[in-house]
C-alpha positions as a Python dict, from the first residue, in 0.01 Angstrom:
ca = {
    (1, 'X'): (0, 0, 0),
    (2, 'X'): (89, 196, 304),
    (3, 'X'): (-80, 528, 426),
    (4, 'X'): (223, 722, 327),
    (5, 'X'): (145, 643, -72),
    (6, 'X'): (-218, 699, -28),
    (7, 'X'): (-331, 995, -183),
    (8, 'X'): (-472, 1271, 90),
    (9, 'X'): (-844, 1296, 125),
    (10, 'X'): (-970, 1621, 75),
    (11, 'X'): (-1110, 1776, 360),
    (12, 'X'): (-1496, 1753, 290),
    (13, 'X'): (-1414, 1393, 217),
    (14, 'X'): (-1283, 1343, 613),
    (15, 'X'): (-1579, 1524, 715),
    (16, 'X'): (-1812, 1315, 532),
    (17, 'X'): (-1636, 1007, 668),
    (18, 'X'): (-1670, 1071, 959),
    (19, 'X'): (-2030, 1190, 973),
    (20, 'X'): (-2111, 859, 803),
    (21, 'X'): (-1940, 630, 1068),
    (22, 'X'): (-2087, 887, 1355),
    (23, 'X'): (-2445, 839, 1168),
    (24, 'X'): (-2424, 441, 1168),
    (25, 'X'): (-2285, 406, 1529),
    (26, 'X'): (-2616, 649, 1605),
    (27, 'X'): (-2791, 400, 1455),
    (28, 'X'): (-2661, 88, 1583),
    (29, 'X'): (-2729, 259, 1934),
    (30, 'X'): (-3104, 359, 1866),
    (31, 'X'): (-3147, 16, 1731),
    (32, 'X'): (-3291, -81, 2048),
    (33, 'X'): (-3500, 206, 2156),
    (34, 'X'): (-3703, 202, 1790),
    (35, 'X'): (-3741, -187, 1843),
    (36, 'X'): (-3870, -104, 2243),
    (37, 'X'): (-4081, 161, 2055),
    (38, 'X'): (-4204, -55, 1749),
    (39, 'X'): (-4293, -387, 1989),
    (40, 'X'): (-4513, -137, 2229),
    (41, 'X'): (-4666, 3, 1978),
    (42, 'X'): (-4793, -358, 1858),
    (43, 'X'): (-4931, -425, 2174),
    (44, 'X'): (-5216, -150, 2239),
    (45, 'X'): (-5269, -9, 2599),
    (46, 'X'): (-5534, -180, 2831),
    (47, 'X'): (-5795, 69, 2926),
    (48, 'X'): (-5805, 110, 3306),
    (49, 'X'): (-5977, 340, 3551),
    (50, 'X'): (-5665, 494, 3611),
    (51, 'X'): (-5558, 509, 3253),
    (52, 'X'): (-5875, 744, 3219),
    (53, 'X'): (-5806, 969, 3529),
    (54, 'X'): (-6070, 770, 3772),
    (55, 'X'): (-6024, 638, 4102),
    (56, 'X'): (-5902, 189, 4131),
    (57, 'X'): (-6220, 189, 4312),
    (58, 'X'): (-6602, 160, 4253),
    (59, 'X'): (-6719, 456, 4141),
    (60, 'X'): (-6385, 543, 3929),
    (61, 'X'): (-6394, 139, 3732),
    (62, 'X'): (-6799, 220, 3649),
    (63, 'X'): (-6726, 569, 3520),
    (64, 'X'): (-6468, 400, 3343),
    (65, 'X'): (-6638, 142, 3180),
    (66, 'X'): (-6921, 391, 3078),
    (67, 'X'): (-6669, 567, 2927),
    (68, 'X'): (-6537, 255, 2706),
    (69, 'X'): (-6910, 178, 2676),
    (70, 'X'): (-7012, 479, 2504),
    (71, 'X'): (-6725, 421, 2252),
    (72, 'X'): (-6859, 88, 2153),
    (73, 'X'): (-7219, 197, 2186),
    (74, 'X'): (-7318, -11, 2425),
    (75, 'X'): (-7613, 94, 2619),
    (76, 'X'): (-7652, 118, 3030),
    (77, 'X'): (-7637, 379, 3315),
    (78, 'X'): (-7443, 395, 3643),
    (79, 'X'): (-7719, 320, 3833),
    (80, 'X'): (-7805, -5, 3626),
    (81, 'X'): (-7467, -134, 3629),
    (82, 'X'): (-7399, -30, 4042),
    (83, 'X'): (-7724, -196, 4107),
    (84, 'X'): (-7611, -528, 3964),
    (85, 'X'): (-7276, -545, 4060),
    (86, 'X'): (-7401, -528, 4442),
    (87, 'X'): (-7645, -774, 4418),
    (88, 'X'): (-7370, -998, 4210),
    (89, 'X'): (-7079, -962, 4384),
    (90, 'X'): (-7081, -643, 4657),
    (91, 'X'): (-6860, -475, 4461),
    (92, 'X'): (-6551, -747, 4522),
    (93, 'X'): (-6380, -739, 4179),
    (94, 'X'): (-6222, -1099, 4267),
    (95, 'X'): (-6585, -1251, 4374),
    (96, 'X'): (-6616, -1612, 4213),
    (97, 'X'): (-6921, -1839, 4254),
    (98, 'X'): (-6771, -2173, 4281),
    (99, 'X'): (-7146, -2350, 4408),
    (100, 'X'): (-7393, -2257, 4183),
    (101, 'X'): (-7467, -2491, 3832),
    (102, 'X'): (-7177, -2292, 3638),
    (103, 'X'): (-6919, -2394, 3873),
    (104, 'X'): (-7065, -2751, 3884),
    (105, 'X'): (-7003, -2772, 3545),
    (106, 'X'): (-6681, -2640, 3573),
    (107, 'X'): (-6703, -2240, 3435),
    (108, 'X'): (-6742, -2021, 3792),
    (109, 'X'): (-6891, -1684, 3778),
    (110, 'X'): (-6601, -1451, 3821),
    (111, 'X'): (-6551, -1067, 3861),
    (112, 'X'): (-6799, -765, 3994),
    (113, 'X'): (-7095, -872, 3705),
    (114, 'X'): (-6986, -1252, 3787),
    (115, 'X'): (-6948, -1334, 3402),
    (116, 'X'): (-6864, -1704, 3303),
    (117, 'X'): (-6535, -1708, 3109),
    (118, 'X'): (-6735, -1852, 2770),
    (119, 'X'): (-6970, -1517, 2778),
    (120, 'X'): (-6649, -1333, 2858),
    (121, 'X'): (-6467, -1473, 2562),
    (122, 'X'): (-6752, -1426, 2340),
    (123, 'X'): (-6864, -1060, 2445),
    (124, 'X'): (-6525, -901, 2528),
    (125, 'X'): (-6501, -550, 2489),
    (126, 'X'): (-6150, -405, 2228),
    (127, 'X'): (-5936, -191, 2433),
    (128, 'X'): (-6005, -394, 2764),
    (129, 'X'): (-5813, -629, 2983),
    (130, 'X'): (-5861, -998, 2869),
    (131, 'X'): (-5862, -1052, 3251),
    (132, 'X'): (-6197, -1157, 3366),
    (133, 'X'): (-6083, -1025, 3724),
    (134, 'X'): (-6033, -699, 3575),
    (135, 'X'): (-6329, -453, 3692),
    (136, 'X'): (-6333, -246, 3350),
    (137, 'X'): (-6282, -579, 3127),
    (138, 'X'): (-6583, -759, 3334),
    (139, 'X'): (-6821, -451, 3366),
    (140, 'X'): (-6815, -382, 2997),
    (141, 'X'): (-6825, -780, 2844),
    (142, 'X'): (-7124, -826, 3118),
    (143, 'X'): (-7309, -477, 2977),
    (144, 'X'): (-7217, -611, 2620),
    (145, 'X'): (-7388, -940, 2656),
    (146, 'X'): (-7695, -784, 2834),
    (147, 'X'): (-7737, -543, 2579),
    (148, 'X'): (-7719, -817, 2342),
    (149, 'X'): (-7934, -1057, 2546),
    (150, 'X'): (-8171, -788, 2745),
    (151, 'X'): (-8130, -499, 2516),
    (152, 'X'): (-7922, -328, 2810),
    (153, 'X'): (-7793, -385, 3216),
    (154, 'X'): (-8027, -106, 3316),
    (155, 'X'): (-8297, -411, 3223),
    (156, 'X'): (-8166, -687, 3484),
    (157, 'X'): (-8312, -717, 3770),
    (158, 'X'): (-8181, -1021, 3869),
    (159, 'X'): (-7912, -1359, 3791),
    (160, 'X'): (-7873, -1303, 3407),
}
């Protein structure tokens, strides 16, 4: 049948035509940015020293992990925690031990605490970095697992 012998939609009938086919090309163009939105959302944020306002440094990834720390309820104080990361690595958040009897056997000491990727593994922190390199990631696994294993960092005095 040609247009001429079909009837004449009313005019609230045009109008809701053409909201409908404005609404699903709105959709079919959002399509993306809910999927962009849904896929981020599945994939929490990494707590960093930055992400928390401190500085990429030192100070700022200790007050940092402290921070995560107290979330989890894991004990230890600055001044436990700087203590051993200068005797374990001077504060070089890349530092790996590759002569000692974990690297002989093939797991190095890696990071600022100088944790072995097993104890890593087992005592990683939610919320963190599953990088071992990662200053906040290492500091809190390494305060997990000597809370666990020494009741807290502040009680290390020396290789743990």
């Amino acid at each position: 049948m040609s247009a001429a012998g079909q009837p004449r939609r009313t005019r609230t009938a045009r109008l809701a035509r053409k909201l409908a086919v404005a609404g699903t090309s709105v959709a079919v163009l959002t399509l993306p940015l809910i999927g962009a939105t849904t896929a981020s959302a599945a994939t929490p944020p990494v707590t960093t020293a930055t992400s928390l306002g401190y500085a990429n440094d030192l100070d700022g990834w200790i007050r940092a992990s402290l921070l995560v720390m107290a979330g989890h309820g894991i004990p230890g104080t600055y001044d436990g925690i700087h203590r051993n990361i200068i005797r374990e690595s001077s504060g070089n958040p890349y530092a790996i031990n590759l002569w000692d009897s974990n690297a002989a056997a093939g797991t190095p000491s890696k990071g600022l605490l100088q944790v072995i990727a097993p104890t890593f593994q087992a005592y990683h922190v939610d919320g963190t970095s599953w990088d071992p390199y990662d200053p906040v990631a290492n500091i809190t696994a390494a305060c997990n697992y000597a809370a666990a294993r020494y009741g807290s960092i502040d009680n290390v005095f020396g290789a743990y």
